[in-house]
LOFIDO-913351 format. One line per 10 residues: number of its first residue (from 1); their letters; for each residue x, y negated, z of C-alpha. Coordinates in nm, 2 decimals, padded with zeros to 4 digits. Each point is the difference from the previous one (the first is absolute). Example, Ala and Ser with C-alpha at 12.3 -4.5 7.8 and 13.67 -1.06 7.14 Angstrom:
1> AS> 01.23 00.45 00.78; 00.14 -00.34 -00.07;
//
This chain:
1> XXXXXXXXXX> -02.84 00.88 -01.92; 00.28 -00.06 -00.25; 00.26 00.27 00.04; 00.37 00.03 -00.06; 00.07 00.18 -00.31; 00.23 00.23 00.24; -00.28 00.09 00.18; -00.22 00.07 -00.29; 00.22 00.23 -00.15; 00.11 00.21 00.32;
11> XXXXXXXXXX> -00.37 00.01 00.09; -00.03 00.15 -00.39; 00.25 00.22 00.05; -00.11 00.13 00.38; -00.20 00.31 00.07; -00.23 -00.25 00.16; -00.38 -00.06 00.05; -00.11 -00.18 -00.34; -00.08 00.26 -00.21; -00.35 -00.05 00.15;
21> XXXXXXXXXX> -00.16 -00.25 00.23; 00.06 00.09 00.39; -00.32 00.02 00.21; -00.10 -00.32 00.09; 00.18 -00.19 00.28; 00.31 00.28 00.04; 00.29 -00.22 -00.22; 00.27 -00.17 00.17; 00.08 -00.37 00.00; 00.32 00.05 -00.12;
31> XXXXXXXXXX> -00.11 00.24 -00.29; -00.26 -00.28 -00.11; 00.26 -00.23 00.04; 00.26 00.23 -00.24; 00.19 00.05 00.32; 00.07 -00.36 00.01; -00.19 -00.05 00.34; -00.04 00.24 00.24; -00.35 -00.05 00.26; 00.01 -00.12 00.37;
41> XXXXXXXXXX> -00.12 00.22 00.24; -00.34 00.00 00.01; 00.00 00.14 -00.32; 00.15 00.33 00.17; -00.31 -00.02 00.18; -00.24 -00.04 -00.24; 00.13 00.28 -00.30; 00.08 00.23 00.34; -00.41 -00.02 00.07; -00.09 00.02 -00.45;
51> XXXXXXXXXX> 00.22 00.33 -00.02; -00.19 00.12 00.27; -00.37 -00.10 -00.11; 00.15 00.06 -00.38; 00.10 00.37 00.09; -00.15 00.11 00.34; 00.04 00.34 -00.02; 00.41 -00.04 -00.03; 00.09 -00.30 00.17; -00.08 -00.13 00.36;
61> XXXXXXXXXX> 00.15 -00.33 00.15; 00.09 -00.05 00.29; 00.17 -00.22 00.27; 00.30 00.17 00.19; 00.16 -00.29 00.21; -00.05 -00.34 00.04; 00.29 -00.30 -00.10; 00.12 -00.27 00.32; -00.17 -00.23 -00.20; -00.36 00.17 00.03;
71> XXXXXXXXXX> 00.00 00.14 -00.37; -00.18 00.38 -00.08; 00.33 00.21 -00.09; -00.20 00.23 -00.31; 00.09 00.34 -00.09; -00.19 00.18 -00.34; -00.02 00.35 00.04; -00.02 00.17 -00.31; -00.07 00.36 -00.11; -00.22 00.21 -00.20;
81> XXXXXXXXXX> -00.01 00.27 00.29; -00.26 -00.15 00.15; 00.28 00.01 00.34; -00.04 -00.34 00.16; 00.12 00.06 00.33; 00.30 00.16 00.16; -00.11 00.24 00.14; -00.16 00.12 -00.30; 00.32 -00.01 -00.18; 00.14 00.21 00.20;
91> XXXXXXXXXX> -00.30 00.26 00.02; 00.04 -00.03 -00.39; 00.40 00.07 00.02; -00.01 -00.32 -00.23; 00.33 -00.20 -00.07; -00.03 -00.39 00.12; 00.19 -00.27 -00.22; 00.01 -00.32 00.15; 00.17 -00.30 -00.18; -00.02 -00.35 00.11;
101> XXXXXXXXXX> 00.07 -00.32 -00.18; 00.10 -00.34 00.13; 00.16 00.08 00.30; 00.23 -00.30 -00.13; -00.31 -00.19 -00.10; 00.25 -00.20 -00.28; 00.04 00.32 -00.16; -00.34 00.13 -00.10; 00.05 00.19 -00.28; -00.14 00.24 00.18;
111> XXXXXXXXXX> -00.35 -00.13 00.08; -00.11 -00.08 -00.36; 00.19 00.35 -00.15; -00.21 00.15 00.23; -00.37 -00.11 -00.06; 00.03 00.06 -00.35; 00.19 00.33 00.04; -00.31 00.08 00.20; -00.23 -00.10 -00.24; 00.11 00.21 -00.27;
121> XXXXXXXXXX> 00.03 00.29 00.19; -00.35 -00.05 00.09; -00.08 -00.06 -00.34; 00.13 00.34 -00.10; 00.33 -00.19 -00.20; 00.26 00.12 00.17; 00.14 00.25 00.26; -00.26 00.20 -00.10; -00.13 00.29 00.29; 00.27 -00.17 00.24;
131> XXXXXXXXXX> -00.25 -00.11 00.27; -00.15 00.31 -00.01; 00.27 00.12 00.17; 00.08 -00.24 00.24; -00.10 -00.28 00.22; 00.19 -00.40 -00.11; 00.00 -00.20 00.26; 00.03 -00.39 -00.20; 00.12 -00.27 00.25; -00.06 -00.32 -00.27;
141> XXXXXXXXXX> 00.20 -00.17 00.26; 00.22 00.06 00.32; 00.12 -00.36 00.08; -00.37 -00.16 -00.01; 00.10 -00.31 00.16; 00.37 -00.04 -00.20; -00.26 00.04 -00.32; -00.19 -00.33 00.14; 00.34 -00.19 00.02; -00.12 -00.08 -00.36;
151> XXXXXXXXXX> 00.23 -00.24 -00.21; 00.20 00.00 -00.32; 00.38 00.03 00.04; -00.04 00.24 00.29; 00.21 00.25 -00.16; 00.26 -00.22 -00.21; 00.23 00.31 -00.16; -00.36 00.12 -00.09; -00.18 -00.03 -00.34; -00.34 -00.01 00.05;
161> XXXXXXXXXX> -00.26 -00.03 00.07; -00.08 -00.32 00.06; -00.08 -00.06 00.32; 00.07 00.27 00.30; 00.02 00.08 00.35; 00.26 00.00 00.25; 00.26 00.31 00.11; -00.10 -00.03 00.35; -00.27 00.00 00.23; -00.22 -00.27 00.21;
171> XXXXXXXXXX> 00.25 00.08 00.29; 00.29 00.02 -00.25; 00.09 00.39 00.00; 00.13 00.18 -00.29; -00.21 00.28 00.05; 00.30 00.18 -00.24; 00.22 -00.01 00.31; -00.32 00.09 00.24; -00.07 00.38 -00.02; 00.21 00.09 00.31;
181> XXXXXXXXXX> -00.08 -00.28 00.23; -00.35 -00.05 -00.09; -00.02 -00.33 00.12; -00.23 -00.14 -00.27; -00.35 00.08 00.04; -00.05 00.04 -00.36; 00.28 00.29 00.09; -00.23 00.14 00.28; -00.29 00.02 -00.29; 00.21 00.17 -00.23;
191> XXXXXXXXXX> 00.16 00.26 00.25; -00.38 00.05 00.16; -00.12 00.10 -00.37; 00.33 00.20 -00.14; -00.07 00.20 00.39; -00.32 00.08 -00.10; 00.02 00.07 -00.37; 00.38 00.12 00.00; 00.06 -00.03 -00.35; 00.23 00.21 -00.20;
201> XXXXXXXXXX> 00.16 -00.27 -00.17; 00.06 -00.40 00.04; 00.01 -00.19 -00.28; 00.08 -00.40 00.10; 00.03 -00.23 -00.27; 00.25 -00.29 -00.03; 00.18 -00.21 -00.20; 00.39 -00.03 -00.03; 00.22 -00.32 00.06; 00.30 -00.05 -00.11;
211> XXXXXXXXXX> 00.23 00.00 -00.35; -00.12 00.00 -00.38; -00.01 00.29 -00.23; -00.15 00.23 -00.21; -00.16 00.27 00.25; -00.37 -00.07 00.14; -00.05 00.20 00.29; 00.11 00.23 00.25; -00.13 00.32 00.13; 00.14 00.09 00.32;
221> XXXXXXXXXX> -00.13 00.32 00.22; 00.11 00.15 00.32; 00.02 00.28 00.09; 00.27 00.05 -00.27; 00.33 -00.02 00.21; -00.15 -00.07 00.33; -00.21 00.19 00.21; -00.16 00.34 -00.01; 00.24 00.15 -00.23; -00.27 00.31 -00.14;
231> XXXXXXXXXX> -00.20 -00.36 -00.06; 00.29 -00.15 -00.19; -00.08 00.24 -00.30; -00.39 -00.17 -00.05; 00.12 -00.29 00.05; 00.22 00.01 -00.26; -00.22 00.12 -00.23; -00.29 -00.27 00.07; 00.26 -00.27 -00.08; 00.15 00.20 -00.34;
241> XXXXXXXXXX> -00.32 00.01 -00.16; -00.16 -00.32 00.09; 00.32 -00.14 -00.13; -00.03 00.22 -00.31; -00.38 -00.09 -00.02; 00.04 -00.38 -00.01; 00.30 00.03 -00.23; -00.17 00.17 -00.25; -00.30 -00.33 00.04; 00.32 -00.21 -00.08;
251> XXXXXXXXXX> 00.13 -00.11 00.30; 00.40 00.03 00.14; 00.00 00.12 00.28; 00.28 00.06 00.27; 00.00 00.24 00.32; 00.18 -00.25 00.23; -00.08 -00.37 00.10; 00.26 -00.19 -00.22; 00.17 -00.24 00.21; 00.35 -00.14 00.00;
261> XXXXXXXXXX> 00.25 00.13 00.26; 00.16 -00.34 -00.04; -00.26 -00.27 -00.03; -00.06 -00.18 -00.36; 00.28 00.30 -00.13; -00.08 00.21 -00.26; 00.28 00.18 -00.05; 00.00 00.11 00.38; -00.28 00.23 -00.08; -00.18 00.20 00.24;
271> XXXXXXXXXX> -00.09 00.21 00.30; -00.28 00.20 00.03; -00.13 00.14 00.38; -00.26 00.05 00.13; -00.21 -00.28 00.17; 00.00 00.04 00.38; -00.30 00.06 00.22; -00.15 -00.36 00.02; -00.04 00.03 -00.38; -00.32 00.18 -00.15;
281> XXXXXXXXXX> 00.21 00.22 -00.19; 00.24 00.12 00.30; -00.32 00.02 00.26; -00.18 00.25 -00.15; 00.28 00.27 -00.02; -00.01 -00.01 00.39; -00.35 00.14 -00.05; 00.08 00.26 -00.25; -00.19 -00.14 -00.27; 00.09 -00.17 -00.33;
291> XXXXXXXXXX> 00.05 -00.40 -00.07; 00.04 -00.17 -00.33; 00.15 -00.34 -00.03; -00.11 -00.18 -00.34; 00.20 -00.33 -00.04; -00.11 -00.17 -00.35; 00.29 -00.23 -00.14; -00.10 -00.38 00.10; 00.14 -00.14 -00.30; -00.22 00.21 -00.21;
301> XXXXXXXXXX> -00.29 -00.21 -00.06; -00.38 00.08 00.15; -00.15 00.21 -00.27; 00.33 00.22 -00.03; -00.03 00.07 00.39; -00.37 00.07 00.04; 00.03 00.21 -00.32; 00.29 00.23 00.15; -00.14 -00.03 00.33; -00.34 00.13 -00.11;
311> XXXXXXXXXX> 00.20 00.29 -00.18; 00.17 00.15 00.27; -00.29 -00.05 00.22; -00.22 00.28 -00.20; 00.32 00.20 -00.04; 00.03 00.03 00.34; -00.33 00.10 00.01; 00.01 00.27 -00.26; 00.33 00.13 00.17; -00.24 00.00 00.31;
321> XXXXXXXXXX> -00.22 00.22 -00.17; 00.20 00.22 -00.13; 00.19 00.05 00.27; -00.10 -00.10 00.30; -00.14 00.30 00.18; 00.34 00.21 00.00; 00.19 -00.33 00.11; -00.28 00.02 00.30; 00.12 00.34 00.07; 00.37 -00.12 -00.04;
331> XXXXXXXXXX> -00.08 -00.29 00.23; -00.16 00.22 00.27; 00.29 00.22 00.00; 00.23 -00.29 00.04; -00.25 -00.08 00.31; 00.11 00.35 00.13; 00.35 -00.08 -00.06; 00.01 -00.30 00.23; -00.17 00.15 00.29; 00.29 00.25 00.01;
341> XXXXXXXXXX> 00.29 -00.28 -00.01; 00.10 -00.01 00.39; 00.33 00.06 00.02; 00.10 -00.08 -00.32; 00.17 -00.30 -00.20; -00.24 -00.22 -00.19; 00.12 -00.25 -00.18; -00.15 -00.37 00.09; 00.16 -00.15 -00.27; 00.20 -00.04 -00.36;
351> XXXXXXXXXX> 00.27 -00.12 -00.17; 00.12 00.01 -00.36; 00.39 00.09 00.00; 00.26 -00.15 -00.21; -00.04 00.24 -00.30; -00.06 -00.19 -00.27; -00.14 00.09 -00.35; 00.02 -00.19 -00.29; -00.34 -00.09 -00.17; -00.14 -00.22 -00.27;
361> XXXXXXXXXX> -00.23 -00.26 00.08; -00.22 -00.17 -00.25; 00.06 -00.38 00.06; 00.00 -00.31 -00.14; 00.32 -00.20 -00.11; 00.16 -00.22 00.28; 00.25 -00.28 00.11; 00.12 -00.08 00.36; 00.08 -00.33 00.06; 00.09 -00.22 00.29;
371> XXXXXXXXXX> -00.27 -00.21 00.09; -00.02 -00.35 00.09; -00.30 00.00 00.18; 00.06 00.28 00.22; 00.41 00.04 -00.05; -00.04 00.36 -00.03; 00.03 00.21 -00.30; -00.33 00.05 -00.22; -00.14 00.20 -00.25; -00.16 -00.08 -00.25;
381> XXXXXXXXXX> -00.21 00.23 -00.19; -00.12 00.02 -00.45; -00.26 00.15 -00.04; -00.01 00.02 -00.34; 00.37 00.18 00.00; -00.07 00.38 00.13; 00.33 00.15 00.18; 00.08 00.32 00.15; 00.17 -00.05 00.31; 00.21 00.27 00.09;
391> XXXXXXXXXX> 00.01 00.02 00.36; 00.03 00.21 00.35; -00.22 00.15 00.15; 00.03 00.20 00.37; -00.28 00.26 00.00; 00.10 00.24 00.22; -00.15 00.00 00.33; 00.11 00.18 00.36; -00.14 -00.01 00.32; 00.13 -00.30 00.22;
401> XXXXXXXXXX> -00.15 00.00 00.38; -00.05 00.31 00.06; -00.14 00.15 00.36; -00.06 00.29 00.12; -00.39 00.02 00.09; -00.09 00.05 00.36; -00.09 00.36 00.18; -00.37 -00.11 00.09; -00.02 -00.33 -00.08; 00.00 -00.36 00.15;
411> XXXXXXXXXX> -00.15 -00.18 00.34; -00.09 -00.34 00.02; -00.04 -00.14 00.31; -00.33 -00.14 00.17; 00.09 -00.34 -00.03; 00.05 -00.01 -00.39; -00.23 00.28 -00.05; -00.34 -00.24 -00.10; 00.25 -00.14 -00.25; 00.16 00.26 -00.16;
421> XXXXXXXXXX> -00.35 00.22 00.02; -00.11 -00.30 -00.25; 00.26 00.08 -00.25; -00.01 00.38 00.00; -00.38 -00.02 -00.06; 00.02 -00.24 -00.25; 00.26 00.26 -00.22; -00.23 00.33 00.16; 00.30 00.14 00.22; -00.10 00.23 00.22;
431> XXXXXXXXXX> 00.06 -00.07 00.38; -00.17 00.10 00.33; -00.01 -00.22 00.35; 00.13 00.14 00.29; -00.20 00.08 00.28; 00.21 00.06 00.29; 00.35 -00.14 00.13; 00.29 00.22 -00.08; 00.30 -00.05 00.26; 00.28 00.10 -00.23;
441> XXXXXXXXXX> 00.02 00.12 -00.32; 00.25 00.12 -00.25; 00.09 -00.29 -00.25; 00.22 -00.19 -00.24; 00.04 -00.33 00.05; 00.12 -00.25 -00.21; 00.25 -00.28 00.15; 00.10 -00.31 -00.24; 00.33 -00.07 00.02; 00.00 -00.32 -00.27;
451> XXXXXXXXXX> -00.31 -00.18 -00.08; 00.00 -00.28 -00.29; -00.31 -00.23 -00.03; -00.08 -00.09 -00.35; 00.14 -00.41 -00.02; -00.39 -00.03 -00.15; -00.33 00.09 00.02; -00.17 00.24 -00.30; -00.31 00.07 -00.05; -00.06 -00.11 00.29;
461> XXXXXXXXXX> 00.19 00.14 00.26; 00.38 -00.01 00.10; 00.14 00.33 -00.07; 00.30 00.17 00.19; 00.20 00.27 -00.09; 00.18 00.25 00.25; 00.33 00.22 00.07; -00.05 00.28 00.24; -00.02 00.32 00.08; -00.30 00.24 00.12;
471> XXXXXXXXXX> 00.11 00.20 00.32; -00.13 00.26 00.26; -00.17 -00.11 00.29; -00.29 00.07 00.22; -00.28 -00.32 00.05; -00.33 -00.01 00.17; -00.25 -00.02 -00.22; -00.31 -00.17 00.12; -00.39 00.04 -00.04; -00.13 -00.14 -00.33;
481> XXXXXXXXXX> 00.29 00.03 -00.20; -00.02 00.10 -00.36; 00.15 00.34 -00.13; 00.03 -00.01 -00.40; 00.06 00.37 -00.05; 00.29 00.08 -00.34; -00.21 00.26 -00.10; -00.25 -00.21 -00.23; -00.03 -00.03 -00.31; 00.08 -00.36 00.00;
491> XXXXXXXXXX> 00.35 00.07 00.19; 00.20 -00.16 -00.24; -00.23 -00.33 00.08; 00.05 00.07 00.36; 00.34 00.00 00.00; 00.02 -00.30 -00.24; -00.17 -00.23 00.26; 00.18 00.13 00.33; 00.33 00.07 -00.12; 00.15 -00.31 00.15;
501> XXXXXXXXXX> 00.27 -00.02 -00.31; -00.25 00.03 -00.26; 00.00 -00.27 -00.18; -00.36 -00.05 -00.01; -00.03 00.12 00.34; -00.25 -00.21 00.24; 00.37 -00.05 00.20; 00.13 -00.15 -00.35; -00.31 -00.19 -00.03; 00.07 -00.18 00.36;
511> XXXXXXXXXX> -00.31 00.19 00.16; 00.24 00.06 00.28; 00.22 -00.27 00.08; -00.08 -00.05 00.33; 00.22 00.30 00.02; 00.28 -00.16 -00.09; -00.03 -00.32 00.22; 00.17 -00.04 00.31; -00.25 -00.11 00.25; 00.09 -00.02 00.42;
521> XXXXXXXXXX> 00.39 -00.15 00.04; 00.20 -00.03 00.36; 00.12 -00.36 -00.02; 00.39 -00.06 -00.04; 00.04 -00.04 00.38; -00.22 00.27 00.08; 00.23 00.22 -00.25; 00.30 -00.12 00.16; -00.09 00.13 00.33; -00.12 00.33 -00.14;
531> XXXXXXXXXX> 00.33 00.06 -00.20; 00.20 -00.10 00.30; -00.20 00.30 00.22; 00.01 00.25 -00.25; 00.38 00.00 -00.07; 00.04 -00.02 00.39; -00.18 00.33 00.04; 00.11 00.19 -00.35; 00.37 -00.02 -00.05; -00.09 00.18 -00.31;
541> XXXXXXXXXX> -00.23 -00.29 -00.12; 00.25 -00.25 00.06; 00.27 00.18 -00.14; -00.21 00.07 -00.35; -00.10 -00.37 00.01; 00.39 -00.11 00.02; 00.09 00.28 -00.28; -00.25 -00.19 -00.23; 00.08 -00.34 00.08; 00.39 00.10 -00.12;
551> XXXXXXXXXX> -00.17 00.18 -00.31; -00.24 -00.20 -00.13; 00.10 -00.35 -00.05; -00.38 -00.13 -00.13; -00.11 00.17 00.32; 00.24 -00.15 00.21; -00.06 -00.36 -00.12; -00.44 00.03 -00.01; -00.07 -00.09 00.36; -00.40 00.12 -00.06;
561> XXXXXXXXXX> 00.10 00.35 -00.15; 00.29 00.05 00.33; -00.32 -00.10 00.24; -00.22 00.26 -00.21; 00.28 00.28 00.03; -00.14 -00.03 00.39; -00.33 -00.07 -00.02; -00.11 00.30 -00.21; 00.16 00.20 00.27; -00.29 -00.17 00.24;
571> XXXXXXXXXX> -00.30 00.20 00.09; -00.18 -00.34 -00.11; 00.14 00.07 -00.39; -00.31 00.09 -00.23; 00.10 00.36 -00.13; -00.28 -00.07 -00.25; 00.19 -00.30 -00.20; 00.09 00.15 -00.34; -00.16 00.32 00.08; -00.23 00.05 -00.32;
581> XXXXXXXXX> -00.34 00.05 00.15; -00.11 00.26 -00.25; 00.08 00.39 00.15; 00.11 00.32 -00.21; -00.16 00.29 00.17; 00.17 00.35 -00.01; -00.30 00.17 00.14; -00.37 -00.11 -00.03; -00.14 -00.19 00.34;
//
């Protein structure tokens, strides 16, 4: 294999594996290749049974889901505990670290950073005593069948490597946008093995789009302004020194994803928030535990990323080490917290305001100009010409929805119970069936008073979003419906799937949209007739239906809505259209 002279000298230069031949069978194609190439998927299969038979004692492999398109999904667990189950980790008091590559199976950085960070460790080279102390849960990779969407030019504002996989799965999910609604079942795996193992800390590996410049990666983690807040502290401090870790390997790194505010702009700079709840990143906040978002610069070419890749990956798992059985303790606290938050504001969202601080930004000199392909201005990037760009960036981040968590918690009704029980086992919510009807009981409602439909379908559902209000109001509740109590330790989840303004509610997500269609209608002449009686018998009626015709024009001129000013008055008018299925319980049933 002739290899680029690039190659050979980063591979020179890299803490790697050649300072003496790797047990037989246990290299990557890619590092054969110079990280030129990186292997299809049966190699995943193969190296994941050699580390095993190589190193028994540390490393088992395993199967924990299978793809829509019949492939084994593999998970390596690796330690030096001798802890290879759960439930033995948690006898232990052991700290779990689970990172994943490939859940966009273009970037897969992650997948060959991650074999031969594993090797080394085994082989006593690095992050030395770190799986002593913990349990790593390797996922080579997520998107299994996205990785056998095999073809060159996949990723084209990607360098390398040659050939790759595709961002989305067989059914064409971004499982990035797929940790709420779990509609993948390559999401049901992952949830089904993060429930059992409930790992301390996240770590998904990616790879940026976007503009040129000098910075190669960055290192995101939550919680940092999000979430918990006595979590906030450890989660800064993971990020701080896996940032100052990789620095000092010779990497520039940044602490927020660098994309434009304005699209192909520079000098519009940045904003920096936290990802929301579909994300990796924003999903495990709601569970009180830590998530890291490495995103390698695409234009940096294939060695460069699997190098810093590989670098963060054991400094994650020496700050793991080091550190992970007080940020257990900080974590469980943080459990505590949440199953005390009933009655109070939780925030269900972010925003970055409009401070703005000035910051310098190592680029690469640039023009923009118009184009005549697409009309538009473009930019145009030398990357031989280094440039400071001295730009704005808004990192100062508030609360946005905020809501104020139920007294006992939430009641779903019978009829979406088997549907919603689905979801809320899939993210290990606590909730309990009802056994008995319940005539009337004490709850909040929620009402929409505007409902938009998306104009398109994402991800694969048409999502809506809601104005309303949640008000008092006693409802039967019937046999077999579900009670999700607040006081869990995943509340904050909770409320993040049944608040119905959530915005990665299963409301915003469309699971309820029935709710929001008008089914049963009086036909015009059957509404005339109605209308006529009802203002013959309630002067009042009639006199509020005249006082609106004279004060709402739009009204006055919509024949349908002046029918429908009648016909919700009729005992045949379903009280249940626009009345959000979903109940806030003040006392538990």
């Amino acid at each position: 294999m002739i290899r680029s002279a690039l190659a050979l000298a980063l591979l020179a230069a890299l803490p790697l594996s050649q300072a003496a031949p790797a047990p037989a069978g246990l290299t990557t194609i890619s590092e054969q290749s110079g990280f030129v190439r990186t292997g299809r998927y049966d190699e995943v299969l193969r190296l994941c049974a050699a580390f095993q038979k190589a190193y028994p004692k540390e490393v088992k492999c395993t199967q924990f889901g299978t793809s829509p398109e019949g492939r084994p999904m593999m998970l390596m667990i690796v330690t030096k505990s001798g802890t290879f189950t759960p439930q033995a980790a948690k006898q232990k008091k052991l700290p779990v670290t689970l990172i994943q590559g490939g859940i966009h199976a273009g970037e897969i950085d992650g997948k060959d950073a991650g074999f031969l960070a594993v090797r080394e460790i085994l082989e006593g080279k690095q992050a030395k005593g770190a799986l002593d102390k913990q349990v790593l849960l390797f996922v080579p990779v997520f998107n299994v069948d996205g990785h056998e969407n095999f073809a060159k030019w996949n990723r084209p504002n990607q360098r390398g490597p040659e050939e790759m996989g595709w961002r989305t799965t067989g059914q064409n999910f971004n499982l990035n946008r797929d940790y709420v609604k779990a509609d993948a079942p390559e999401m049901a795996a992952m949830l089904t093995l993060v429930n059992a193992w409930d790992p301390i800390a996240y770590v998904d590996l990616h790879v940026t789009d976007g503009a040129k410049f000098q910075p190669d990666v960055a290192i995101q983690v939550e919680p940092v302004v999000s979430g918990d807040e006595g979590l906030r502290q450890p989660g800064l401090a993971l990020r701080t020194n896996v940032i100052e870790d990789v620095t000092k390997l010779g990497a520039m790194p940044k602490s927020f994803y660098p994309s434009f505010v304005e699209s192909d702009n520079p000098l519009s700079g940045f904003v920096d928030t936290p990802s929301e709840p579909r994300f990796s990143t924003g999903y495990f906040t709601l569970r009180n535990r830590m998530a890291m978002l490495v995103e390698t610069h695409s234009w940096k070419d294939y060695p460069t990323r699997v190098k810093i890749t590989h670098d963060t990956f054991l400094s994650v798992l020496n700050q793991v080490a080091a550190h992970g059985t007080e940020w257990m303790a900080v974590a469980q606290a943080a459990d505590q917290r949440a199953a005390r938050l009933a009655g109070q504001p939780v925030a269900l969202s972010y925003k970055a305001t409009d401070k703005t601080r000035m910051i310098d930004f190592e680029g690469y000199a640039f023009t923009r100009t118009p184009s005549e392909v697409s009309g538009a201005l473009m930019t145009h990037y030398d990357e031989n010409t280094k440039q400071n760009w001295h730009v704005p960036l808004r990192d100062e981040v508030v609360p946005d929805l905020q809501v104020t968590a139920p007294a006992a918690g939430y009641i779903v009704p019978a009829a979406f119970a088997q549907m919603v029980a689905q979801k809320l086992a899939l993210h290990g919510v606590s909730y309990r069936t009802l056994d008995h009807d319940i005539a009337a009981l004490d709850v909040d409602t929620f009402r929409a008073t505007k409902v938009d439909f998306a104009k398109s379908s994402f991800e694969g559902h048409h999502r809506v979003t809601l104005a309303g209000a949640w008000n008092k109001e006693a409802r039967p509740v019937g046999k077999g419906a579900l009670f999700v109590p607040i006081a869990q330790p995943r509340a904050r989840l909770a409320m993040t799937l049944l608040e119905p303004q959530a915005g990665d509610s299963l409301a915003a997500w469309g699971f309820f949209n029935n709710a929001w269609e008008h089914k049963e209608y009086m036909e015009e002449y059957v509404a005339e007739e109605v209308a006529r009686q009802q203002m013959a018998t309630d002067p009042a009626l009639a006199a509020e239906f005249k006082q609106k015709l004279e004060s709402d024009p739009a009204f006055a001129k919509n024949p349908r809505a002046r029918l429908d000013f009648f016909a919700r008055r009729h005992s045949s008018w379903d009280e249940r259209f626009n009345l959000y299925p979903v109940l806030r319980a003040n006392v538990a049933p």
